[in-house]
C-alpha positions in Angstrom: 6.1 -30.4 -15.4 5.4 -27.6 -18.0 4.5 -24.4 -16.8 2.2 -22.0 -19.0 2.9 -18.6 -18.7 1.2 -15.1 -19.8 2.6 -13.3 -21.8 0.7 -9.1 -21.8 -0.8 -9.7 -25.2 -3.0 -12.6 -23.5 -0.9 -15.3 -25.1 0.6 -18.7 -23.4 3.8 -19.7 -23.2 5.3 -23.3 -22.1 8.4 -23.1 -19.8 9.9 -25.5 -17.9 11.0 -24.7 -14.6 14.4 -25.7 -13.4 15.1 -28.8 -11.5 18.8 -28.5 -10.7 20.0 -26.9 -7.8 20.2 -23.4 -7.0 23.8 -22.0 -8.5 24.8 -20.5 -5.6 23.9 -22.1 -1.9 21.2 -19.7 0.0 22.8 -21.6 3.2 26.0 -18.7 3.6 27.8 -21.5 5.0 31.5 -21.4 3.5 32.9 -17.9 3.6 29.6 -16.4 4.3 29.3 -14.1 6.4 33.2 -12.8 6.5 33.8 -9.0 5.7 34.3 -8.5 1.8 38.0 -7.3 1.5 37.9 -5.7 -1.9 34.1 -3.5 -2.0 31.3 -2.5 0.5 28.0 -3.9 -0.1 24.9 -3.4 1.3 21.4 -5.0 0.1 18.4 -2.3 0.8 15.9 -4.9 2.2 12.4 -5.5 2.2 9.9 -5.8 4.6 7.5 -8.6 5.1 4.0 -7.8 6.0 1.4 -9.0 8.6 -0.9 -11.5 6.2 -3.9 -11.1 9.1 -3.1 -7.2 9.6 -6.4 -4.9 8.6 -5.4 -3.3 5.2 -7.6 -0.1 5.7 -5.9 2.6 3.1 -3.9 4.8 5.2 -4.1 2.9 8.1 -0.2 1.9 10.0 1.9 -0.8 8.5 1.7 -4.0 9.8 4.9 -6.1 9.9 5.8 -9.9 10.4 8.9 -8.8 12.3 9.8 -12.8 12.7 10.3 -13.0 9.2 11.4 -9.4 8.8 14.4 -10.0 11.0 15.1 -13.2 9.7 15.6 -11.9 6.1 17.8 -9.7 7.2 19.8 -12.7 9.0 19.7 -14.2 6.2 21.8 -11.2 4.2 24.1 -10.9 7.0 24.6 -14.9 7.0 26.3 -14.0 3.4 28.5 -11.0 4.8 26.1 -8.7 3.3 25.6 -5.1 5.2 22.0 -4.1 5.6 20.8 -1.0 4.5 17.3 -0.3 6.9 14.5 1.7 6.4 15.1 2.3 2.4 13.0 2.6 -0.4 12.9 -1.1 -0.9 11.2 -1.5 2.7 8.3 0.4 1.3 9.6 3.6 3.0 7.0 6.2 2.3 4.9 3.9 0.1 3.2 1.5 2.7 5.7 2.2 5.7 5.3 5.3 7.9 7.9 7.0 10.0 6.3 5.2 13.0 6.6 2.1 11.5 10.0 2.4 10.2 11.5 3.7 13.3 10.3 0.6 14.9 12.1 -1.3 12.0 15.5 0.4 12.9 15.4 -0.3 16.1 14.6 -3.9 15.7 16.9 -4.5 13.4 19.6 -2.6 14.2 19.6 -4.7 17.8 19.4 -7.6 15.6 22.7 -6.5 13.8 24.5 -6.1 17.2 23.6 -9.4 18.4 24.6 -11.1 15.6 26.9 -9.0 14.5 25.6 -7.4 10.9 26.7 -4.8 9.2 23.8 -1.8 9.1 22.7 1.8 8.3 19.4 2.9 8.5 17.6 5.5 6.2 16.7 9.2 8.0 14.3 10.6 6.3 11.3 13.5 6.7 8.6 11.7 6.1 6.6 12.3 9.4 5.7 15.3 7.3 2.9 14.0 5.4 2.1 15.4 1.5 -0.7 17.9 3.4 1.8 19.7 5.8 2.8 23.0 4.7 6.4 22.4 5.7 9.3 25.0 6.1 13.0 24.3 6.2 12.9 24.9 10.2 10.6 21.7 9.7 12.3 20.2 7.5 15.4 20.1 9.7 13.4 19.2 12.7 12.1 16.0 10.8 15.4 15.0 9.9 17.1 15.8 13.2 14.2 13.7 14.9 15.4 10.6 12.6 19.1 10.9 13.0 18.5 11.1 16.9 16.5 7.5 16.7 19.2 5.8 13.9 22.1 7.2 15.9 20.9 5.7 19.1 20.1 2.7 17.7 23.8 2.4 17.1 23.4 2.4 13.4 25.0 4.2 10.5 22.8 7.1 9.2 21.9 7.2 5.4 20.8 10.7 4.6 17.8 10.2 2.2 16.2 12.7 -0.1 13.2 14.3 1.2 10.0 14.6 -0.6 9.2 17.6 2.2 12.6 19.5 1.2 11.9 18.8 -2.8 8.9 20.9 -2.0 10.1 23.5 0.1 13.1 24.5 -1.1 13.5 27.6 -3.0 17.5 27.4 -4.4 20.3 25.5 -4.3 21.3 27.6 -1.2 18.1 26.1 0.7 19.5 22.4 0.1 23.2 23.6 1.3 21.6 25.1 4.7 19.7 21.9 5.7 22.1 19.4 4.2 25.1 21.2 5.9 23.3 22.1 9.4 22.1 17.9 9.8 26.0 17.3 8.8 27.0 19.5 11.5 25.3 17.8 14.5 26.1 14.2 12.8 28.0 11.9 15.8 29.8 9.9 12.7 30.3 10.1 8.9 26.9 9.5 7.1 26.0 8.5 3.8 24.2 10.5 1.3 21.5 9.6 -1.1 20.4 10.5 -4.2 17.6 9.2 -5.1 16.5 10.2 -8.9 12.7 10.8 -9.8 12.3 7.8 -11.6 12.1 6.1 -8.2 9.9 9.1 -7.0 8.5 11.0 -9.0 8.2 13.8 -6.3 12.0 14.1 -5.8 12.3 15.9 -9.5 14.9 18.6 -9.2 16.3 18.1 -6.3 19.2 19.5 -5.3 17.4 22.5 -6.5 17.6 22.3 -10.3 16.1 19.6 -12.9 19.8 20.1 -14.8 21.6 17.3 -13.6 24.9 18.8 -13.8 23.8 21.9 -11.4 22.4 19.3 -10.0 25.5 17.7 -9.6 27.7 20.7 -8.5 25.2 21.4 -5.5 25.6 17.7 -4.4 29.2 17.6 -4.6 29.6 21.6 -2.9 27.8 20.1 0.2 30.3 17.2 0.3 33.1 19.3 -0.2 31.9 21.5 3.0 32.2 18.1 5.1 34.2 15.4 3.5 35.1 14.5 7.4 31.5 13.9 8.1 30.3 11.8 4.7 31.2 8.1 4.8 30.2 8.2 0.9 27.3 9.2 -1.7 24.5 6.4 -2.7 23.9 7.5 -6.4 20.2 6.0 -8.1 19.9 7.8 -11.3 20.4 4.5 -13.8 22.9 6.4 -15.6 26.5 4.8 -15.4 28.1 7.2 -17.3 27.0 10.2 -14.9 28.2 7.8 -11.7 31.1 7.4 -13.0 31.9 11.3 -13.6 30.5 11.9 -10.1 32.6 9.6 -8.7 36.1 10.7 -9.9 35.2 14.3 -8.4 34.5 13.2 -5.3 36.9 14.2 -2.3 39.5 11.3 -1.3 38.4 8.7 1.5 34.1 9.2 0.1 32.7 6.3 -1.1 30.6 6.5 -4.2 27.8 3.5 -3.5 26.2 2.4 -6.5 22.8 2.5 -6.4 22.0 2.1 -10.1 20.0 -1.2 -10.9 21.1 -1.3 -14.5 24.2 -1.1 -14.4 25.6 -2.2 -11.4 28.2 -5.3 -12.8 30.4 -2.5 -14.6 30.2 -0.2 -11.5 31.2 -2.2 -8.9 34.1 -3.8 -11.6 35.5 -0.1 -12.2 37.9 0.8 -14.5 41.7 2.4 -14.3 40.3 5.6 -12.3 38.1 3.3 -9.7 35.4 1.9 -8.6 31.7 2.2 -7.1 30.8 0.1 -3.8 27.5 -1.2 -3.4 24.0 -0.2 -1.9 21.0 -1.9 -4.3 17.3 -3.2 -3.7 18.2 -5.6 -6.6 20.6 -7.4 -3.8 18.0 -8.1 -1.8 17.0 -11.2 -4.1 20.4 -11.8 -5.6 22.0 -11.8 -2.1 23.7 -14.8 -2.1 24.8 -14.8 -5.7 26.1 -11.1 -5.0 27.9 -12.4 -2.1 29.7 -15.1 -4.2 30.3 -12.5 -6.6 31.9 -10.2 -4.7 34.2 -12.4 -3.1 35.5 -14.1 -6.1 36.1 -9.5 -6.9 38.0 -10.0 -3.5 41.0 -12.5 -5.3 41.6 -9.4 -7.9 38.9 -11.8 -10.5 37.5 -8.9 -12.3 36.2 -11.6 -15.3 34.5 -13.9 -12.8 32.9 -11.3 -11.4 31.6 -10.3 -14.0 30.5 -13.8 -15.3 28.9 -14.3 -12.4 27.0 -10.4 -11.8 26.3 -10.1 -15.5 23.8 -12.5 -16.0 21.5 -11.0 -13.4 21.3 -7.7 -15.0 17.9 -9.0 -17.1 16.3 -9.6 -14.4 16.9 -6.8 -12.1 16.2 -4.6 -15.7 12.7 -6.2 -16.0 12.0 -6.1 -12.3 13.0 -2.1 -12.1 11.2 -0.9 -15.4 9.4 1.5 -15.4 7.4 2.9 -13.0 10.5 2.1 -11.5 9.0 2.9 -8.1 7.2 -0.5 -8.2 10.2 -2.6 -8.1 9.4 -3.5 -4.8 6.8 -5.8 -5.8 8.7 -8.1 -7.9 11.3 -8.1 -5.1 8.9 -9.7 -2.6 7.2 -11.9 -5.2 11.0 -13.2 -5.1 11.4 -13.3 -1.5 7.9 -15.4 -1.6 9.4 -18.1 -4.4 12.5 -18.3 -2.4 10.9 -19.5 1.1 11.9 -16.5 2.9 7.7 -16.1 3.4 5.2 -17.7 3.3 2.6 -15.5 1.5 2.8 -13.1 -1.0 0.8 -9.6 0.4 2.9 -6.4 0.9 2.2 -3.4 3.2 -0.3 -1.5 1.6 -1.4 -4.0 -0.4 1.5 -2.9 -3.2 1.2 -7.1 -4.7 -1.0 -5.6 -6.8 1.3 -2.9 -8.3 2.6 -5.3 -11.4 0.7 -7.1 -13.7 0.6 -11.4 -13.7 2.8 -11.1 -16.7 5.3 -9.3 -15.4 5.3 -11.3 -12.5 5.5 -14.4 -14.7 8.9 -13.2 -16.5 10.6 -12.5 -13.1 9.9 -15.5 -11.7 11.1 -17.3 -15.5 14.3 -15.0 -15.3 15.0 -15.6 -11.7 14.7 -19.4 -11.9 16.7 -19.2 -15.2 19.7 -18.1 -13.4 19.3 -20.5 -10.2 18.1 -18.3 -7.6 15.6 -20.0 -5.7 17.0 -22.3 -2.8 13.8 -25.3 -3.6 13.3 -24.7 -7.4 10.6 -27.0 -6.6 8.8 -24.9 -4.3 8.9 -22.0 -6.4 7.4 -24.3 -9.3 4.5 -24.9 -6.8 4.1 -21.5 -5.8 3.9 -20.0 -9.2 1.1 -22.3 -10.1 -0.5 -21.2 -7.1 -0.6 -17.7 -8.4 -1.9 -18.6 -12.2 -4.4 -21.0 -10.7 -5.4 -17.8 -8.7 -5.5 -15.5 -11.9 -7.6 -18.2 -13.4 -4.8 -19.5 -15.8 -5.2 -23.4 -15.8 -3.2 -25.3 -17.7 
């Protein structure tokens, strides 16, 4: 049955919504779940929220862990690696520290028992925007993270701090911390970039808005401590500056892709390499990524591609800007797809993009087969215009 649609100028559009079955099975039965032989891959992961929980502003996140968990089985089913505590679980936009340490530890017990591949964000962010933090704190709030990631048995991701954004002075302040948590690390970790268009607060990090100085700070702290950096997770949605960054990078680091626009190309490489994988936009594509990356595993560069570069629409409109926001079309998916069975976010971020918006991603994502019950999907999206008062 026809669908009508919203389009921002007010406007209807008919669709109809797809009735064949999903492209790729959201079962992971098959290969799913065996390593990938020829790339990395995590899928940064979102978090499902309480429906019930009280929603006073400021108040702690509340979490569904059933379904929380279960998403994440669900990744793992496909062979997908899980990267915890990111920006796509609403890390520092809905979920606290205290909330997302409970999250590593949950999940990371979760990945042992049935056997996932994880690593689990350290952050600062027990420092809230009103402390008047200094490096010594700084470092403190990082060390207290690593402690609680490494004993969870996880592999530590090194985010970007907003508290060391705003402390730091120079480049030199950056090498200190960065090189004193590297240090003290038990294993190799990875780092993160995270670009401002993601956070607006992280602008010039690394201690210079110049990208390239930028750049050269990044890859002097790697150089200090190639032993102790599994690889670099780059977000700046600029291929060709991954792809420079990743040719100067010491042997044995990984460059992780992190860019949402471009990702297809990335991960494909060229002569001179490649980039593995750590992206929120896997999170709804996981089982399409999977099958993508395994058909990358038999040396099928073109199928890969066939198969990636179709998505990259979707994850474009879903990440536009404000970028930061992405999260919300990311669980609107989760919703269409069954993974839960409401569509409310920590923090009440469902409201952060428009019905339109909304509209297209569900259009795109149905477009390309990704919902396990198109029929479901068709059901729930009427829900949701009936809801905005669209009728037809």
């Amino acid at each position: 049955m026809t669908l009508h649609l919203p389009n921002p100028d007010g406007t209807l559009r008919a669709y109809e919504p797809r009735t064949a079955p999903p492209a790729v099975s959201g079962t992971g039965g098959g290969s799913g779940g065996s390593a990938f032989t020829s790339r990395t891959v995590f899928s940064a992961a979102h978090v499902v929220a309480d429906p019930y929980a009280d929603t006073t502003p400021d108040g702690p996140a509340a979490v569904d862990w059933d379904a929380t968990l279960a998403f994440r089985r669900h990744l793992w089913s496909h062979g997908l690696g899980v990267a915890e505590a990111m920006d796509t679980a609403q890390r520092g936009m809905g979920l606290d520290w205290a909330g997302a340490a409970e999250l590593i530890r949950r999940s990371a017990a979760e990945a042992k028992a049935t056997g996932g591949r994880i690593a689990c964000g350290v952050g600062t962010d027990q420092l809230t925007a009103t402390t008047a933090a200094t490096l010594a704190q700084v470092r403190s709030a990082y060390e207290e993270q690593l402690a609680v990631v490494e004993e969870s048995g996880a592999q530590a991701i090194l985010m970007a701090s907003r508290a060391l954004a705003a402390t730091a002075k120079s480049p030199d302040d950056y090498l200190e911390v960065y090189g004193h948590l590297l240090r003290q690390a038990a294993e190799p970790v990875i780092l993160h970039w995270l670009g401002p268009m993601f956070d607006p607060a992280l602008e010039g990090y690394w201690g210079s808005a110049d990208l390239d100085t930028a750049t050269d700070t990044f890859l002097e702290v790697i150089a200090a401590h190639p032993d102790k950096v599994d690889g670099i997770k780059v977000s700046l949605l600029d291929a060709r500056r991954e792809v420079d960054l990743r040719r100067r990078l010491p042997r044995g680091v990984r460059c992780y892709t992190g860019d949402d626009f471009n990702y297809p190309e990335l991960i494909a490489g060229d002569e001179q390499g490649f980039s593995h994988a750590l992206l929120g936009i896997f999170d709804p594509l996981g089982p399409l990524a999977a099958e993508a990356v395994r058909v990358l595993d038999t040396g099928d560069t073109d199928g890969f591609r066939a198969l990636l570069d179709p998505t990259v629409e979707l994850s474009r409109h879903l990440f536009q800007a404000p970028t930061r926001y992405y999260k919300t079309g990311v669980v609107f998916l989760a919703w269409l797809s069954g993974h839960q069975s409401h569509f409310t976010m920590v923090g009440g971020l469902q409201s952060a993009r428009s019905l339109p918006h909304l509209a297209r991603a569900y259009e795109l994502a149905d477009g390309l087969g990704l919902f396990p019950d198109p029929k479901l999907a068709e059901e729930r999206m009427r829900t949701l215009l009936a809801l905005y008062g669209v009728n037809r």
